[in-house]
N, C-alpha and C positions, 0 to 999 in steps of 0.2 A: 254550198254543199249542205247538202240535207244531214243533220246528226242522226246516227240510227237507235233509238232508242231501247232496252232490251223488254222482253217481257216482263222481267222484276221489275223494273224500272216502271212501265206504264200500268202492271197493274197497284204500285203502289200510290201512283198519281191518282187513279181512279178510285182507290180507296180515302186517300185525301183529300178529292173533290168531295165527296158525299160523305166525308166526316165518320169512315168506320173502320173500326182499328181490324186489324189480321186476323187478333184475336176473335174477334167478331164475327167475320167470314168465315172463320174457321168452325166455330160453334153451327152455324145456320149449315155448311154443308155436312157436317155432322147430324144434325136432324135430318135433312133433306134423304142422305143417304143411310140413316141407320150405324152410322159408323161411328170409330172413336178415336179419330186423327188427333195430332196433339197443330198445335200451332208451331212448332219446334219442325212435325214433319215438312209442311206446305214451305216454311219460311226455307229449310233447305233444297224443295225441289226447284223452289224461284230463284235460289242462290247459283245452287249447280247447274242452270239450265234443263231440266230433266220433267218439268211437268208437260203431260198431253195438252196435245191442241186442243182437243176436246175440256181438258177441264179448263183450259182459257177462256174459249168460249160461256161455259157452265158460269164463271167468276164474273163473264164480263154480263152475262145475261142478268145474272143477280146484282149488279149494282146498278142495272137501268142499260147499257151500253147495247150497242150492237158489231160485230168482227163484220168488215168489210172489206172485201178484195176492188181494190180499183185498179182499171190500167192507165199506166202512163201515157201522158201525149209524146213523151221524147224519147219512149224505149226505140231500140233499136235490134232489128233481126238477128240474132247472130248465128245465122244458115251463111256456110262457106259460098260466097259468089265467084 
């Protein structure tokens, strides 16, 4: 059985891979956007589950990644037969 990993979870993985603290992220989309997020925000949207898709993608773009939808070979229909 496949473990389901959360968002916090894998984007903190991917911050691990590439060697760049939260803090960091946090600053770059601060410039990017003009904005003045604390790192205190982001870490609680990732905690509560409450950040957009979009800014996951955004996160995962900026560390090299790409968000990909695959489909399963073993899903199965679940239209009533």
């Amino acid at each position: 059985m496949n473990k389901k990993i959360s968002v916090r979870e894998q984007i903190k993985l991917m911050l691990l891979w590439k060697d760049i603290s939260l803090s960091r992220l946090v600053r770059k989309l601060n410039i990017i956007h003009n904005t003045n997020f604390s790192h205190s925000n982001l870490s609680q949207k990732l905690l509560k589950g409450t950040i957009k898709f979009e800014e996951v993608v955004e996160i995962a773009d900026l560390l090299g990644y790409n968000v990909v939808f695959k489909e399963r070979e073993n899903w199965e229909d679940w239209e009533e037969k």
